[in-house]
PyMOL Python script that loads the backbone (N, CA, C, O; Angstrom):
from pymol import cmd

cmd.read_pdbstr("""\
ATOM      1  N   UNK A   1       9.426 -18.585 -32.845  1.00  0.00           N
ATOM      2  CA  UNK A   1      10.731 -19.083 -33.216  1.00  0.00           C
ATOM      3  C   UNK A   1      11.720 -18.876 -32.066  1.00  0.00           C
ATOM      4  O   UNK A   1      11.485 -18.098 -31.142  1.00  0.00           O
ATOM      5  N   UNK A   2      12.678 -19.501 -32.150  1.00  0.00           N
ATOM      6  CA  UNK A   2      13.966 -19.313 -31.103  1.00  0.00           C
ATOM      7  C   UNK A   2      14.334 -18.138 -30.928  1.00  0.00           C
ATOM      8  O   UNK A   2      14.517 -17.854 -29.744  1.00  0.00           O
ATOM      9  N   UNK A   3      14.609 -16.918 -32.041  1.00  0.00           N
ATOM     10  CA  UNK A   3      15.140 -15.929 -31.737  1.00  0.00           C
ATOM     11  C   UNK A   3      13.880 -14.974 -31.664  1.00  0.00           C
ATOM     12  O   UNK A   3      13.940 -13.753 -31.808  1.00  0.00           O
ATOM     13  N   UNK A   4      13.094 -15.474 -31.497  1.00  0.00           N
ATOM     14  CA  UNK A   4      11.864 -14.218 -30.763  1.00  0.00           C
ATOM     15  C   UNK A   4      12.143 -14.448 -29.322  1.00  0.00           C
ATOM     16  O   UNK A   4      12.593 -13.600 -28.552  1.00  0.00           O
ATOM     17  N   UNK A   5      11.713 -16.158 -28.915  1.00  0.00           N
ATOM     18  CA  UNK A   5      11.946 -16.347 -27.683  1.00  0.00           C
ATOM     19  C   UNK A   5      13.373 -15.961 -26.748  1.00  0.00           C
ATOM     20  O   UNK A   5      13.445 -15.999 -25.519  1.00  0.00           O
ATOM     21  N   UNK A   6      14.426 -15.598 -27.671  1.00  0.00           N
ATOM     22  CA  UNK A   6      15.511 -15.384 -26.998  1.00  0.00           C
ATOM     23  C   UNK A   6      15.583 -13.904 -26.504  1.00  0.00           C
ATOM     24  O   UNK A   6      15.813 -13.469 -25.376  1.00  0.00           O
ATOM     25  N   UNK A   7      15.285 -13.176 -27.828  1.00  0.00           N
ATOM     26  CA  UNK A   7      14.820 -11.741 -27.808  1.00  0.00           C
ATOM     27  C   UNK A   7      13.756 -11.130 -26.399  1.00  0.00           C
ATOM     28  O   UNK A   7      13.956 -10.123 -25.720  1.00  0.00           O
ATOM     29  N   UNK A   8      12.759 -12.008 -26.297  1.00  0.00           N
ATOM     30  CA  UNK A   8      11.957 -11.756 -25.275  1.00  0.00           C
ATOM     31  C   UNK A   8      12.373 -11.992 -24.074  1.00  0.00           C
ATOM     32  O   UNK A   8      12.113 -11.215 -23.155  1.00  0.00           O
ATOM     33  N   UNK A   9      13.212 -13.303 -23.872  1.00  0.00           N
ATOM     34  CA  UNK A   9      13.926 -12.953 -22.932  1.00  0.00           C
ATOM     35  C   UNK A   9      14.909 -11.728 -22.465  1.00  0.00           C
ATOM     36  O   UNK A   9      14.819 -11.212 -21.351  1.00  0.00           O
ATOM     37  N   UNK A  10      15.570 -11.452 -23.156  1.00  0.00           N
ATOM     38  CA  UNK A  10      16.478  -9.974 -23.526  1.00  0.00           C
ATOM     39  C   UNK A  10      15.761  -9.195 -22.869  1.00  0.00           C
ATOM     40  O   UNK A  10      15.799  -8.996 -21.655  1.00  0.00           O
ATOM     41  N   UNK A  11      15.222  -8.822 -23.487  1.00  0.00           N
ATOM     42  CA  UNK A  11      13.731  -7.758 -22.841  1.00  0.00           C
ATOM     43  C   UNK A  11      13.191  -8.094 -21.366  1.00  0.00           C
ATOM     44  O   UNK A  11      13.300  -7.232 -20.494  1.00  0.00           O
ATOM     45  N   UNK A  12      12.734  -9.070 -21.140  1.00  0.00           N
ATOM     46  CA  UNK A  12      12.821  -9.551 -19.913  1.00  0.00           C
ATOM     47  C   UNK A  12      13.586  -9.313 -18.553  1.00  0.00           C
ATOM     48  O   UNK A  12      13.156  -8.937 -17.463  1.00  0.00           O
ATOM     49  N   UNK A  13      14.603  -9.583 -18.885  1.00  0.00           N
ATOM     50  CA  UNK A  13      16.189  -9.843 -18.014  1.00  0.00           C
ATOM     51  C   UNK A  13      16.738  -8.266 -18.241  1.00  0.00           C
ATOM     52  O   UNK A  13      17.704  -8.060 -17.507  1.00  0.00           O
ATOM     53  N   UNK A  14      16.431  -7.271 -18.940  1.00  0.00           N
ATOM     54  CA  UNK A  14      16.565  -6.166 -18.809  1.00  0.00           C
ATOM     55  C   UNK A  14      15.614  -5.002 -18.004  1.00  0.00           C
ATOM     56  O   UNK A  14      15.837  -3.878 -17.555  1.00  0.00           O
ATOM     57  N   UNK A  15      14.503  -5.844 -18.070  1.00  0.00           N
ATOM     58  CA  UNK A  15      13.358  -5.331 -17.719  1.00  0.00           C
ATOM     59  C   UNK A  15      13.683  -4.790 -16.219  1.00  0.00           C
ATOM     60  O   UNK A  15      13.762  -3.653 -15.752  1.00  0.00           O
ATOM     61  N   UNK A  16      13.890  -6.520 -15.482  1.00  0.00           N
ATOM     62  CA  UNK A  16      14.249  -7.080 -14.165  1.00  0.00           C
ATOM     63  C   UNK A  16      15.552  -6.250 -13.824  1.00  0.00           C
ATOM     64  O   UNK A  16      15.668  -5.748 -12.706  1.00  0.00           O
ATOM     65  N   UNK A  17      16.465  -6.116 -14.721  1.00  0.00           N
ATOM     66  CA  UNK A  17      17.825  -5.109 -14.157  1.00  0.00           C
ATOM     67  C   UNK A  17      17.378  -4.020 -13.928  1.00  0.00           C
ATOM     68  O   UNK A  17      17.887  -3.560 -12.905  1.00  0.00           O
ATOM     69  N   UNK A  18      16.378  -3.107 -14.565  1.00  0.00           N
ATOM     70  CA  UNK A  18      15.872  -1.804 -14.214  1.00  0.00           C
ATOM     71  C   UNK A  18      15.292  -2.030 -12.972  1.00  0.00           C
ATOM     72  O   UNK A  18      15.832  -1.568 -11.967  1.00  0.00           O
ATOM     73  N   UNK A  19      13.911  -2.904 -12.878  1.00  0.00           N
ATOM     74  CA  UNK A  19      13.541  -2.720 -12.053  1.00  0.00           C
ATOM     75  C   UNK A  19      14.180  -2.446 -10.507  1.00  0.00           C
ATOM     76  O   UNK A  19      13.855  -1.636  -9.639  1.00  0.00           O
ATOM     77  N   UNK A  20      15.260  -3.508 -10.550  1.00  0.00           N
ATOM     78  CA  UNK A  20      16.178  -3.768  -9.622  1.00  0.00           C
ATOM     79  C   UNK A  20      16.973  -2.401  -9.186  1.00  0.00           C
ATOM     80  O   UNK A  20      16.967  -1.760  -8.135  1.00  0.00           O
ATOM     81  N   UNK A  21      17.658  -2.223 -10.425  1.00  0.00           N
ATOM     82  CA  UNK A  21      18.308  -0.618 -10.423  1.00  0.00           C
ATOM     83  C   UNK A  21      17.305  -0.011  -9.390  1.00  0.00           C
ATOM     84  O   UNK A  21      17.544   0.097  -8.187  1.00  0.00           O
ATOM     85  N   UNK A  22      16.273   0.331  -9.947  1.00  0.00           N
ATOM     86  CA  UNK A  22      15.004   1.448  -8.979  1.00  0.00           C
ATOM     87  C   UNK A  22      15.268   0.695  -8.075  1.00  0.00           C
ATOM     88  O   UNK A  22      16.344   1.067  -7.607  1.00  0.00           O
ATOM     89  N   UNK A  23      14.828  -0.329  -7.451  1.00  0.00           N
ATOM     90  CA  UNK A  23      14.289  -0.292  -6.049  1.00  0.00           C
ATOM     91  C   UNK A  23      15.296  -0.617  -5.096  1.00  0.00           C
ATOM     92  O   UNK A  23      14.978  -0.959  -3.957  1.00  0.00           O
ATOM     93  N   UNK A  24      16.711  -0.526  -5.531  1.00  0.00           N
ATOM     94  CA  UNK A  24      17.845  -0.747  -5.162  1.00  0.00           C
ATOM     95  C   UNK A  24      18.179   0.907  -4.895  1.00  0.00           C
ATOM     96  O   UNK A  24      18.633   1.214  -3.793  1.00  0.00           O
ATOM     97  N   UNK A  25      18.051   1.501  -5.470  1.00  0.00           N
ATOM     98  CA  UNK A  25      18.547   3.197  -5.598  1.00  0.00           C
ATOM     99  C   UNK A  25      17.088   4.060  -4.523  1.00  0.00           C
ATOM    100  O   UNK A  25      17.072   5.070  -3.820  1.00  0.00           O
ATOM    101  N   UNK A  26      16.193   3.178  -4.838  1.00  0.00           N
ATOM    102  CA  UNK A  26      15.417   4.167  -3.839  1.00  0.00           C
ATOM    103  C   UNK A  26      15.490   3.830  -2.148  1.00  0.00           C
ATOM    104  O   UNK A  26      15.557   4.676  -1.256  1.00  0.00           O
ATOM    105  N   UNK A  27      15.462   2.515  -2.007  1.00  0.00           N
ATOM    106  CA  UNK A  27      15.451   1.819  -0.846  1.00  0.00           C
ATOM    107  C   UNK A  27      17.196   2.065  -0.215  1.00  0.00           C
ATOM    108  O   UNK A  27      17.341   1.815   0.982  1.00  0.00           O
ATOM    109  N   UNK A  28      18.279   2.470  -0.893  1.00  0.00           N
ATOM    110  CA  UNK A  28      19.204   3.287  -0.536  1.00  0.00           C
ATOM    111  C   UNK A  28      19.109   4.431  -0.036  1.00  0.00           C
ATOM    112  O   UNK A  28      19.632   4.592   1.067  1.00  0.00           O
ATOM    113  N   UNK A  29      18.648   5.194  -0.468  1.00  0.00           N
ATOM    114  CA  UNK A  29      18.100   6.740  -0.405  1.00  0.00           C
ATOM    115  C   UNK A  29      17.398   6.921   0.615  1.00  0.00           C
ATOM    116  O   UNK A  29      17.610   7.917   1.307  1.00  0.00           O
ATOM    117  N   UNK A  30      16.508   6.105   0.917  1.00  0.00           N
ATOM    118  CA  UNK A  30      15.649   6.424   2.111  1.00  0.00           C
ATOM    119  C   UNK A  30      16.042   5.394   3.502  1.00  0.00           C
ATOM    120  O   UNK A  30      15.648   5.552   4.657  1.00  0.00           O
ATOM    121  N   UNK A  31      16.768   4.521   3.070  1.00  0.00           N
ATOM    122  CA  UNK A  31      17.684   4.181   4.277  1.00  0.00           C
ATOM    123  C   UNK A  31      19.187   4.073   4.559  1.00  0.00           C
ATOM    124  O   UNK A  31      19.815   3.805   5.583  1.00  0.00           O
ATOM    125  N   UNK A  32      19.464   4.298   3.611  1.00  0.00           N
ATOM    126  CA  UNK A  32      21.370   4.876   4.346  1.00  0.00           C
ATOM    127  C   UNK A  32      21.408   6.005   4.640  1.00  0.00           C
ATOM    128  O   UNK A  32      20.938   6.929   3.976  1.00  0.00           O
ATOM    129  N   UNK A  33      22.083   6.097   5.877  1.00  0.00           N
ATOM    130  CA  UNK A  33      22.118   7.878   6.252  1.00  0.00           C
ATOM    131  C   UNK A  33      23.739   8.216   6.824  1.00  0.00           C
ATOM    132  O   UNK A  33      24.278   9.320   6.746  1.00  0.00           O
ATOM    133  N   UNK A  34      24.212   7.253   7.278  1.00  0.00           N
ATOM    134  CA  UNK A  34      25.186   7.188   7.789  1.00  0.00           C
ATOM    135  C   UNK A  34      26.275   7.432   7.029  1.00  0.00           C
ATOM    136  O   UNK A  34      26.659   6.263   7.022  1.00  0.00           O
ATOM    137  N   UNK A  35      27.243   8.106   6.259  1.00  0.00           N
ATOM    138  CA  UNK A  35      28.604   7.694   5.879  1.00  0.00           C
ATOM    139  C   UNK A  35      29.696   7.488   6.241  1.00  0.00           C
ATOM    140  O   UNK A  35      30.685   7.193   5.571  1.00  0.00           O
ATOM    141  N   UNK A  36      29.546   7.681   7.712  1.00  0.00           N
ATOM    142  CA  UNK A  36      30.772   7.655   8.430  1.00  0.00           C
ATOM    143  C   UNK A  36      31.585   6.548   8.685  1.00  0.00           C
ATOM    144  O   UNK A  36      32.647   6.807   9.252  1.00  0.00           O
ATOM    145  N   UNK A  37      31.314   5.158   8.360  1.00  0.00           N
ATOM    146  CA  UNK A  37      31.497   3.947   8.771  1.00  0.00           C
ATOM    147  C   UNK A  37      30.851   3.240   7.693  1.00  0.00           C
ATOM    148  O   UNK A  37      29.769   3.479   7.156  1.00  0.00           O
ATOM    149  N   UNK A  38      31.920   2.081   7.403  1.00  0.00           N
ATOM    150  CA  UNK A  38      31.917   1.251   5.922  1.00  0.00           C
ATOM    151  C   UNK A  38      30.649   0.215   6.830  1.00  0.00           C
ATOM    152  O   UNK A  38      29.762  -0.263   6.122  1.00  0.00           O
ATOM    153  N   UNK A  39      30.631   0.061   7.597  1.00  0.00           N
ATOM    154  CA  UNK A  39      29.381  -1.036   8.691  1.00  0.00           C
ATOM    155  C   UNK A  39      28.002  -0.269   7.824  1.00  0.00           C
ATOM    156  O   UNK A  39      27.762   0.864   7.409  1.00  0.00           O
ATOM    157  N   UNK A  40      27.387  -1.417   7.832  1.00  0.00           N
ATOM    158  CA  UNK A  40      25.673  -1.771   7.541  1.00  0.00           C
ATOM    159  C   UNK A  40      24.949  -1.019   9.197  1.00  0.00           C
ATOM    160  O   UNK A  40      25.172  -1.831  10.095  1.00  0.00           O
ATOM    161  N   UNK A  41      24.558  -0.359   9.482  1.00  0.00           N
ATOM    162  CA  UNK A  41      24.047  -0.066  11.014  1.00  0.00           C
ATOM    163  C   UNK A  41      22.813  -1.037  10.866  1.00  0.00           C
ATOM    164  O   UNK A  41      22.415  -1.572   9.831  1.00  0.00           O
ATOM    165  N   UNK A  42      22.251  -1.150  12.262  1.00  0.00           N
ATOM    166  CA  UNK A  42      20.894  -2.324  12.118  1.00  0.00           C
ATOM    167  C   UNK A  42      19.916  -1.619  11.456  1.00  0.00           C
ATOM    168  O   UNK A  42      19.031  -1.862  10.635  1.00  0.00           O
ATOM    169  N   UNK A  43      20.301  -0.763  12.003  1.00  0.00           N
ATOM    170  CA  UNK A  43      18.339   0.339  11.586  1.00  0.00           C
ATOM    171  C   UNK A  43      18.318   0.441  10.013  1.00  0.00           C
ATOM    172  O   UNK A  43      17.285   0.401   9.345  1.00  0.00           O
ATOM    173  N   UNK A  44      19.641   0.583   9.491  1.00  0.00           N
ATOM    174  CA  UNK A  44      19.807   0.741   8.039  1.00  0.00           C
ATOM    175  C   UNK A  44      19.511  -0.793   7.298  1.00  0.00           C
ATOM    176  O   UNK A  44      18.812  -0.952   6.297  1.00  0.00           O
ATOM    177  N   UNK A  45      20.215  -1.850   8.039  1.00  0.00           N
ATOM    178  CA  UNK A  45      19.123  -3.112   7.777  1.00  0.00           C
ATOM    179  C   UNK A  45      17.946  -3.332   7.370  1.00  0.00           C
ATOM    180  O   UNK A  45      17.390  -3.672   6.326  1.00  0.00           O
ATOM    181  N   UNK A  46      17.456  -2.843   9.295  1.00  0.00           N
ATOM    182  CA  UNK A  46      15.925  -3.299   8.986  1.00  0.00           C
ATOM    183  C   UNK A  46      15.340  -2.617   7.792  1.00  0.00           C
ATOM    184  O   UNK A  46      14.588  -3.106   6.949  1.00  0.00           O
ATOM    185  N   UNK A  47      15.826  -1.373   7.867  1.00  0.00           N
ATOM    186  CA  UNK A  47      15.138  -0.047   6.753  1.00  0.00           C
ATOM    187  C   UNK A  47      14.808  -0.528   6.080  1.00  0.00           C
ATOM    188  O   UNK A  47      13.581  -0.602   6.014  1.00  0.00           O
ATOM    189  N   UNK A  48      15.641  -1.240   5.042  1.00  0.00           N
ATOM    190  CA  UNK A  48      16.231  -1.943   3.188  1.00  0.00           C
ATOM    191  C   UNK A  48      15.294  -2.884   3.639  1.00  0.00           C
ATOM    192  O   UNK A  48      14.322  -3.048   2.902  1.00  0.00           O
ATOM    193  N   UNK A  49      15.359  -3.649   4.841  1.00  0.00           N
ATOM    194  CA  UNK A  49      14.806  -4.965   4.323  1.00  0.00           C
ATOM    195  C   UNK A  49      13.243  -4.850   4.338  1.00  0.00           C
ATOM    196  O   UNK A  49      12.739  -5.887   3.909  1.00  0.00           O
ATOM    197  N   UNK A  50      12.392  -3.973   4.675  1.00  0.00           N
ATOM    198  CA  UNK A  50      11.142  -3.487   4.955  1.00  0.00           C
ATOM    199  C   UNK A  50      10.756  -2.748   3.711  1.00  0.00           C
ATOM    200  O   UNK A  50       9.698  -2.812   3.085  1.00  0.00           O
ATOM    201  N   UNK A  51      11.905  -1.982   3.462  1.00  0.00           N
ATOM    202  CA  UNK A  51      11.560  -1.469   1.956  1.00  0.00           C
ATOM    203  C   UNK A  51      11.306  -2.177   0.693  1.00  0.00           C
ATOM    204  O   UNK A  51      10.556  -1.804  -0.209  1.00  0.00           O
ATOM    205  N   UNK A  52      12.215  -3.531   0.748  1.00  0.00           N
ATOM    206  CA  UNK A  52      12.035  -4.193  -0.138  1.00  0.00           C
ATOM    207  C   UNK A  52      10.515  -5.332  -0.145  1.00  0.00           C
ATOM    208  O   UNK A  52       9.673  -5.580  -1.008  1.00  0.00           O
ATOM    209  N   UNK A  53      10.717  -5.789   1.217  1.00  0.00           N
ATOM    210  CA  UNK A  53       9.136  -6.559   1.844  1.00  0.00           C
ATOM    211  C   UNK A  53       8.313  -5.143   1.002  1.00  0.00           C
ATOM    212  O   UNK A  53       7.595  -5.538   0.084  1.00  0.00           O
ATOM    213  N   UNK A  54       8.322  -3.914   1.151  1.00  0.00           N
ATOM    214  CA  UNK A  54       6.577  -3.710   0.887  1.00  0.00           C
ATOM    215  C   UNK A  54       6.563  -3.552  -0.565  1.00  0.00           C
ATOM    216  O   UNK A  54       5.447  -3.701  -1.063  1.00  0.00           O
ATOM    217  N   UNK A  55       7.990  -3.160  -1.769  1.00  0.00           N
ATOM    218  CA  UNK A  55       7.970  -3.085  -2.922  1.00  0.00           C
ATOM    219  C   UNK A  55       7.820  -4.527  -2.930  1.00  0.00           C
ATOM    220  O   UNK A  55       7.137  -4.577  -3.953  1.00  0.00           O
ATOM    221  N   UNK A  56       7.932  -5.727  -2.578  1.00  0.00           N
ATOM    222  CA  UNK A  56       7.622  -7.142  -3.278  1.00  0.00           C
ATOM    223  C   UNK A  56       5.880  -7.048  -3.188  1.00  0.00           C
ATOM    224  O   UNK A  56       5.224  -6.930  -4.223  1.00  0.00           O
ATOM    225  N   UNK A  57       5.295  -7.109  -1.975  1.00  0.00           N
ATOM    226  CA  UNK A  57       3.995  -7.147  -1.623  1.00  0.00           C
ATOM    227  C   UNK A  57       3.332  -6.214  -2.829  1.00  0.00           C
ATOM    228  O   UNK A  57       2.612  -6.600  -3.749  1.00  0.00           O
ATOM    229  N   UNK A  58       3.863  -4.678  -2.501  1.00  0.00           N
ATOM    230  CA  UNK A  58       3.250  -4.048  -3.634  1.00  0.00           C
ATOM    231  C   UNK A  58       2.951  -4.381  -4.806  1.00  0.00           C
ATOM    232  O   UNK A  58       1.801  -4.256  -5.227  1.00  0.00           O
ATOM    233  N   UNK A  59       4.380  -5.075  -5.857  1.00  0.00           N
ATOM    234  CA  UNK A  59       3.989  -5.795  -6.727  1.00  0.00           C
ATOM    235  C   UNK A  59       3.247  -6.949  -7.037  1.00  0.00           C
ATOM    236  O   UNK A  59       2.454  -6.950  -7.978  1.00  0.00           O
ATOM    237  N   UNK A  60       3.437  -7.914  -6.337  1.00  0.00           N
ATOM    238  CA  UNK A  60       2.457  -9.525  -5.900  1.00  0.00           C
ATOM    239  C   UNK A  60       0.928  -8.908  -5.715  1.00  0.00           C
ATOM    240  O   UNK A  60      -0.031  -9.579  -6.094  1.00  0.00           O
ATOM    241  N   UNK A  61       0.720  -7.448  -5.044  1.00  0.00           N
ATOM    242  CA  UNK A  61      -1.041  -7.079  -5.195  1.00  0.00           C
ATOM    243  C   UNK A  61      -1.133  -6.455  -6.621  1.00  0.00           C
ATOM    244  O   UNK A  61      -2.200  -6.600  -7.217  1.00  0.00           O
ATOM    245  N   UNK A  62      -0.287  -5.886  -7.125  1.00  0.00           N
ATOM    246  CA  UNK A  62      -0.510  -5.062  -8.467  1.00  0.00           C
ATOM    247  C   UNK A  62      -0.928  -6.283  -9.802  1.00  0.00           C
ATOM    248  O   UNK A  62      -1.755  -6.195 -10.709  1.00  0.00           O
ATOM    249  N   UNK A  63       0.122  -7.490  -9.409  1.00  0.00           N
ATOM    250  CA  UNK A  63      -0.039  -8.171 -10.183  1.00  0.00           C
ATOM    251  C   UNK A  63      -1.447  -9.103 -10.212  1.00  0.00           C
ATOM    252  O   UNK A  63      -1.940  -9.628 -11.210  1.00  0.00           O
ATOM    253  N   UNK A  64      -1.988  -9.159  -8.723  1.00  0.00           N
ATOM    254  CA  UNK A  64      -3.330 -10.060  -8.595  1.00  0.00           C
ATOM    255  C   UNK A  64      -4.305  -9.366  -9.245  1.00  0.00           C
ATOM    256  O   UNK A  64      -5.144 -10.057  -9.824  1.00  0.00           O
ATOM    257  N   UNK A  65      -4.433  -7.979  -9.312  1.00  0.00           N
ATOM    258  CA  UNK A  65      -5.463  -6.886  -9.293  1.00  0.00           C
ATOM    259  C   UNK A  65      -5.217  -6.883 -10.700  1.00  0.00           C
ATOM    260  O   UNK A  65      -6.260  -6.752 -11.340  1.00  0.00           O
ATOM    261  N   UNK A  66      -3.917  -7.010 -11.574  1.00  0.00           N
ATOM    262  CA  UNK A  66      -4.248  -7.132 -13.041  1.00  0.00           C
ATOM    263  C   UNK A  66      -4.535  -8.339 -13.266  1.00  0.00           C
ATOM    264  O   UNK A  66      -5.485  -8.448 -14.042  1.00  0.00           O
ATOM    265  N   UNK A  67      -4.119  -9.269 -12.918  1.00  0.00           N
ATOM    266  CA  UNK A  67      -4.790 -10.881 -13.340  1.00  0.00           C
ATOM    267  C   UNK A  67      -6.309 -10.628 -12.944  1.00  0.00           C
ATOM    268  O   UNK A  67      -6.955 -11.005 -13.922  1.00  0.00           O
ATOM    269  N   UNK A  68      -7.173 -10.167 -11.971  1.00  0.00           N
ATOM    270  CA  UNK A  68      -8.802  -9.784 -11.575  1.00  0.00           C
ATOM    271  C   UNK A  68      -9.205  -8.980 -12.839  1.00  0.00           C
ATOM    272  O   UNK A  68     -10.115  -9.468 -13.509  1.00  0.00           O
ATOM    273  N   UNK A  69      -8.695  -7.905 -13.223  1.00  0.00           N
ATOM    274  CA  UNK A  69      -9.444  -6.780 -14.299  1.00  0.00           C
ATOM    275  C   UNK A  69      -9.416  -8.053 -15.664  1.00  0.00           C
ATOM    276  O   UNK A  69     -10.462  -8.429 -16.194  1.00  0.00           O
ATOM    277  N   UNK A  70      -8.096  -8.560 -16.051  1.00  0.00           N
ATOM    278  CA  UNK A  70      -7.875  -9.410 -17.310  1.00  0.00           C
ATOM    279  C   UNK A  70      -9.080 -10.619 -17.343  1.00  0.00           C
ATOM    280  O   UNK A  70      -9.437 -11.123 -18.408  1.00  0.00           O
ATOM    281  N   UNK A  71      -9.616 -10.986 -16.112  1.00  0.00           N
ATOM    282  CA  UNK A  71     -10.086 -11.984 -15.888  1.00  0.00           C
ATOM    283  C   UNK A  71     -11.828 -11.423 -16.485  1.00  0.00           C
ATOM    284  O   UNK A  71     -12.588 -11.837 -17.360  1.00  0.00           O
ATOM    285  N   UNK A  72     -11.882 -10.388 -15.557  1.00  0.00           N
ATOM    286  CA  UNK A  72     -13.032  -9.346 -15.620  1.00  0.00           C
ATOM    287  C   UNK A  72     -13.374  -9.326 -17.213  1.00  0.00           C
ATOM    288  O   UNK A  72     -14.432  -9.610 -17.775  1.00  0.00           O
ATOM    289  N   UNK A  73     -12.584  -9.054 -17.557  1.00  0.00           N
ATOM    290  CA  UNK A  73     -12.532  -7.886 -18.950  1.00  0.00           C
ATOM    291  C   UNK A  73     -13.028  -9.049 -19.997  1.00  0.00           C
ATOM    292  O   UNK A  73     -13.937  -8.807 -20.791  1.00  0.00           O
ATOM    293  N   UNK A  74     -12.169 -10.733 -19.936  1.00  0.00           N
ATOM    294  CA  UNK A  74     -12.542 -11.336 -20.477  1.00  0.00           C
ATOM    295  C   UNK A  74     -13.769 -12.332 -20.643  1.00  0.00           C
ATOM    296  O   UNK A  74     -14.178 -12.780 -21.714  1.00  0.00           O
ATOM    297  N   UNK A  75     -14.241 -12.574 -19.468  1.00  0.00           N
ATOM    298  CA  UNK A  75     -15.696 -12.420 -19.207  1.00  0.00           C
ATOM    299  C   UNK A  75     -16.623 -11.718 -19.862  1.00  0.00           C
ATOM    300  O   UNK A  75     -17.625 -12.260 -20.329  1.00  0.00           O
ATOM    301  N   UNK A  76     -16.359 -10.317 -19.971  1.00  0.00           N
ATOM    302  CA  UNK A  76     -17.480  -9.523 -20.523  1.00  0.00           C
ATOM    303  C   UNK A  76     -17.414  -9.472 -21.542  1.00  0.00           C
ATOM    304  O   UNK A  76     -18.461  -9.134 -22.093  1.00  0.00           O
ATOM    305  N   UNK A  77     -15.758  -9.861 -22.791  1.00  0.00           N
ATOM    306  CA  UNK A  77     -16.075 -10.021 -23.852  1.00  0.00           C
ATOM    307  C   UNK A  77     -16.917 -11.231 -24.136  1.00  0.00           C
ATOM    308  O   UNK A  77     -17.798 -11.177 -24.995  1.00  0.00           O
ATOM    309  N   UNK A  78     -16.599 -12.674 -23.222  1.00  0.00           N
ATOM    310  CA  UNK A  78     -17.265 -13.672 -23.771  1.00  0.00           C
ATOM    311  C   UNK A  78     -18.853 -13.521 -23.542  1.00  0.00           C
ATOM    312  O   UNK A  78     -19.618 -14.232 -24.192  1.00  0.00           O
ATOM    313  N   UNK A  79     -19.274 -12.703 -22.725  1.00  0.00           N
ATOM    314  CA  UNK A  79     -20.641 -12.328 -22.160  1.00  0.00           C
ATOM    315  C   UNK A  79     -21.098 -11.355 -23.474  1.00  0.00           C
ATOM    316  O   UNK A  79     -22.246 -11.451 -23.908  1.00  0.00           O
ATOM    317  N   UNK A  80     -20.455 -10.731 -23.874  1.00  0.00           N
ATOM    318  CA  UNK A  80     -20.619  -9.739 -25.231  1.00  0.00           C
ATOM    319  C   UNK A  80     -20.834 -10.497 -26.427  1.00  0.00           C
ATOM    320  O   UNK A  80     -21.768 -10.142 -27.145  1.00  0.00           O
ATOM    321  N   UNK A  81     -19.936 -11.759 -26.867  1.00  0.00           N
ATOM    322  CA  UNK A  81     -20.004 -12.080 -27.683  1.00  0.00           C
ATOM    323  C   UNK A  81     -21.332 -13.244 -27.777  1.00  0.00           C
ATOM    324  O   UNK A  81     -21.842 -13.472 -28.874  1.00  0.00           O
ATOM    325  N   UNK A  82     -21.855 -13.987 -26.433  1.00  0.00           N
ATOM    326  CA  UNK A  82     -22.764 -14.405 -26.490  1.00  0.00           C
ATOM    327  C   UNK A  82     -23.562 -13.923 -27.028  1.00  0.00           C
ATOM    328  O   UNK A  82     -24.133 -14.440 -27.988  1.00  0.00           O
ATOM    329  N   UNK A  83     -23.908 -12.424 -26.401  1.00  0.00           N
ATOM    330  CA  UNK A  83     -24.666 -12.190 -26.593  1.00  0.00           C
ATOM    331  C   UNK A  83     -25.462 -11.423 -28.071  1.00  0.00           C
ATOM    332  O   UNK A  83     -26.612 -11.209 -28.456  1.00  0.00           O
ATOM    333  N   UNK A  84     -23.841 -11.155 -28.643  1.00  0.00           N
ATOM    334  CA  UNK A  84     -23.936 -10.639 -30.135  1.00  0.00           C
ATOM    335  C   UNK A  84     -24.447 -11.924 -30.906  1.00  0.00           C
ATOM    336  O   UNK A  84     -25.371 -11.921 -31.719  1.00  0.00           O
ATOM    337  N   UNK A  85     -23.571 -13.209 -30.457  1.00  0.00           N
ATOM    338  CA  UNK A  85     -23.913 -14.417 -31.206  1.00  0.00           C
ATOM    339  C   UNK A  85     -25.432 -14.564 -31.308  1.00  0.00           C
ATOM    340  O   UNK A  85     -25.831 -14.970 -32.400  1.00  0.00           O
ATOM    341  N   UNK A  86     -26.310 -14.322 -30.418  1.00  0.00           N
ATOM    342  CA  UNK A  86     -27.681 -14.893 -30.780  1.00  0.00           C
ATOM    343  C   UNK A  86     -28.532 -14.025 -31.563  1.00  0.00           C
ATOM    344  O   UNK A  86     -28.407 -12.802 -31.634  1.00  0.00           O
ATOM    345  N   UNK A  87     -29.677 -14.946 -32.327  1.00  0.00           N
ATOM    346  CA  UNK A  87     -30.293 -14.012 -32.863  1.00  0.00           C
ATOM    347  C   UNK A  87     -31.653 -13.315 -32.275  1.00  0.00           C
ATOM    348  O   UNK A  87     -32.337 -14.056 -31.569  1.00  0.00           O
ATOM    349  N   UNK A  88     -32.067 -12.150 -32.452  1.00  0.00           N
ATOM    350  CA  UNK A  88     -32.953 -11.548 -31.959  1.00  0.00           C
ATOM    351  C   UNK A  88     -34.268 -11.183 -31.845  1.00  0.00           C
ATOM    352  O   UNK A  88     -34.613 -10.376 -30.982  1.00  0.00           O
TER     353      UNK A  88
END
""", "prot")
cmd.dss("prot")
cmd.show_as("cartoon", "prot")
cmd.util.cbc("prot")
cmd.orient("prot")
């Protein structure tokens, strides 16, 4: 229905604000060092922007490696159920 699908979005789009929160708060942490000056320094640039490149990558492999096991997993049920299906 509409208000599941809206709901799930909710959930969704909150999901994505956390995530964001984290990798916004950590990729701060380990590259701003400076407070002395309202300026972005380069190194503090590159830092963030490397931090964020390997949390995207990280996720894009986390996500292939669960689409492989799901893929896996369902295979062996249909390989299971063949094989329950026949008789013996």
């Amino acid at each position: 229905s509409l208000a599941m699908f809206v709901c799930l979005l909710d959930f969704q789009f909150k999901e994505f604000l956390g995530t964001y929160n984290k990798v916004t708060e950590n990729c701060f942490m380990d590259c701003v060092k400076d407070f002395t000056s309202r300026d972005v320094k380069p190194e503090e640039s590159s830092c963030s922007e490397s931090c964020l490149q390997k949390y995207l990558k990280m996720t894009q492999r986390i996500s292939m490696r669960f689409q492989e096991y799901h893929i896996q997993q369902n295979e062996a049920l249909a390989a299971k159920a063949g094989l329950l299906g026949q008789p013996r």
